[in-house]
N, C-alpha and C positions, 0 to 999 in steps of 0.2 A: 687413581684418577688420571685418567688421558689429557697429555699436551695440552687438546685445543679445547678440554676446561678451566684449564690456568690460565690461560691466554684469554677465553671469555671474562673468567672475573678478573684479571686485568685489568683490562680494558675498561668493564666495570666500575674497576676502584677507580679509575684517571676520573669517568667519567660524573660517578657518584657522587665519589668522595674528595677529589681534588680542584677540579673544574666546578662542580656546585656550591663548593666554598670557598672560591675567590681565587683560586694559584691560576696564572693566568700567562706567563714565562713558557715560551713553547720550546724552548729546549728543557726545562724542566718537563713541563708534561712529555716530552718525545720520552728524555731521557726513563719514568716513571712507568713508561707504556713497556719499555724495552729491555728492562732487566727484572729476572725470573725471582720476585721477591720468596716464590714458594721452596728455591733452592740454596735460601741463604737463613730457613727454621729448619729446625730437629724434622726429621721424617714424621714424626708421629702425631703434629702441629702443622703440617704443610695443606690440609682440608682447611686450617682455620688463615693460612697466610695472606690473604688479601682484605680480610675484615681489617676495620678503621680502631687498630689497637696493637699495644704493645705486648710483644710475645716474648717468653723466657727463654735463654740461649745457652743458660747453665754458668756456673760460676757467680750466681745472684745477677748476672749481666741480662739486659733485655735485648731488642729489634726493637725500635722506635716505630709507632703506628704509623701509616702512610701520609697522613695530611702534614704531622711533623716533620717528617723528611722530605719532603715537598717545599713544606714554609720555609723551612729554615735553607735553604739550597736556595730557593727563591731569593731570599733575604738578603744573600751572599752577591746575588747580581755579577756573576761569573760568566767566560766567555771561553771560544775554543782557546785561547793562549794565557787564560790566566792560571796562577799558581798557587794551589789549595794545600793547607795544611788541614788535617782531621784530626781530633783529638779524642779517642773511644773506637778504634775500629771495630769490637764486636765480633760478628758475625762477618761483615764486610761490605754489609748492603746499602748501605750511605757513601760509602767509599767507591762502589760500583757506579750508583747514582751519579757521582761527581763523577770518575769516570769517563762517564758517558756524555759529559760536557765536557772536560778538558784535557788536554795531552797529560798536566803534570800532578800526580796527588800524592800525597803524603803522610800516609797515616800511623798513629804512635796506639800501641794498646799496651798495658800495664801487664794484663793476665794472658803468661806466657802461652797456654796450652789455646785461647782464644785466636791469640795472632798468628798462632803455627798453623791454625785450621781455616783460618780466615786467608791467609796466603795463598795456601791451597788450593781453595777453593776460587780466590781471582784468578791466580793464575790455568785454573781448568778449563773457566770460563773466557778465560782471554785476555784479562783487563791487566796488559804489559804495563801499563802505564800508571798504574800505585804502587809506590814502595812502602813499605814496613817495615816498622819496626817495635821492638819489644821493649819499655821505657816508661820514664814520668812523665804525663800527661803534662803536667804542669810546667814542667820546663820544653815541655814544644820539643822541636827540631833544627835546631841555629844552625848546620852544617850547610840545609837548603833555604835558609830563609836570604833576603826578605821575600814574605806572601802576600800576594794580592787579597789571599783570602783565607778568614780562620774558623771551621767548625768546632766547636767542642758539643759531643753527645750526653755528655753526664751530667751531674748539676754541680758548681764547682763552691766553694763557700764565698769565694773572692775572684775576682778576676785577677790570674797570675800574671801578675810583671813580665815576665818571659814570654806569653804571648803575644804582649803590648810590643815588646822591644822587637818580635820579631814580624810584625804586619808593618807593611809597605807605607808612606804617607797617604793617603787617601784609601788606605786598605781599611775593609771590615772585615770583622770580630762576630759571630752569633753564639753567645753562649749564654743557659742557664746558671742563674747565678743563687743560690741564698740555701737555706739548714738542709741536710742530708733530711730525705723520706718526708721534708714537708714541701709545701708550696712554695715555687722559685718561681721566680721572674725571668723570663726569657728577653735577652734583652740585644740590642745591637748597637754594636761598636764601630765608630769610624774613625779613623785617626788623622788628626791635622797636623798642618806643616809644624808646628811647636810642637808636635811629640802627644799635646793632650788628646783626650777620647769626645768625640759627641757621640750623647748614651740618648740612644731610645727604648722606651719599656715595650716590647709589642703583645706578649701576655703572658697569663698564667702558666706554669705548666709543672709536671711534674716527672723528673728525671731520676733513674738513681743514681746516686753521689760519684764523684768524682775523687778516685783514693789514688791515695801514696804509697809507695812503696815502704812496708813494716820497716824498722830501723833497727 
């Protein structure tokens, strides 16, 4: 398939599937217009890369369908100077996304042979400006913290303390919360001068689980 048919359904998807259902954040939509979601699936999945769904990446790990990388980026209400932690980098396509709004990102993936190629593959494409690492989701990244802003892509059983401890005061938190392989709550986290969270539900969703490293 030629360039300027990825580029057409693109465009498409911002148009379709992002814009007709409410994302409305125009560095979000720049950012969603601007990176080659079809070079972040398997070659053999890249025909199906812009439809409104989640695609398999290998290692049971997905690529989150476009409207949810969209929402949840939205959600996060980020800016060129603010400081993203990610937690699932995947493939790396949410991480590009963010990105492509801010100087500083930070992404942690569990599954070593994911993050080696997820590396890879930002750095071919350009995106100096995420760093990696291979790690517990759960325990974040404290070396760079505190974050203005905290994605987690998986669905996690609890919200991990460690994330809490390392978002900023007035920093959010977007992360799927509740049983591996069923229906979670996608929910968003803000944190107050006292340290507690104000939790909003924004909706259904279904991710897969957020693991730990075997012991």
């Amino acid at each position: 398939m030629i360039a300027n048919n990825y580029d057409s359904m693109r465009q498409n998807m911002v148009k379709y599937q992002l814009k007709a259902r409410g994302i409305r954040d125009p560095l979000v939509l720049s950012a969603m217009s601007r990176v080659k979601r079809h070079l972040f699936v398997p070659s053999h999945l890249r025909g199906m890369a812009y439809r409104d769904e989640p695609l398999p990446i290998g290692h049971g790990q997905t690529i989150s369908q476009p409207y949810m990388v969209a929402l949840m980026t939205e959600l996060l209400k980020i800016g060129s100077s603010s400081k993203v932690l990610e937690i699932g980098t995947g493939s790396g396509y949410q991480a590009a996304v963010l990105a492509e709004i801010t100087k500083k990102v930070y992404s942690v993936e569990l599954v070593e042979a994911l993050g080696v190629s997820a590396a890879k593959r930002l750095k071919k494409l350009g995106y100096t400006n995420v760093h990696l690492r291979i790690g517990d989701g759960y325990l974040g990244w404290k070396a760079h913290s505190p974050y203005d802003a905290i994605i987690v892509t998986c669905g996690a059983d609890k919200v991990p303390p460690a994330l809490v401890d390392q978002l900023k005061v007035g920093g959010i938190l977007c992360i799927p919360v509740g049983p591996a392989y069923r229906v979670q709550r996608l929910l968003v986290l803000t944190k107050k001068p006292d340290g507690s969270l104000k939790r909003k539900v924004i909706a259904d969703v279904l991710f897969v689980p957020l693991v730990r490293p075997k012991k």
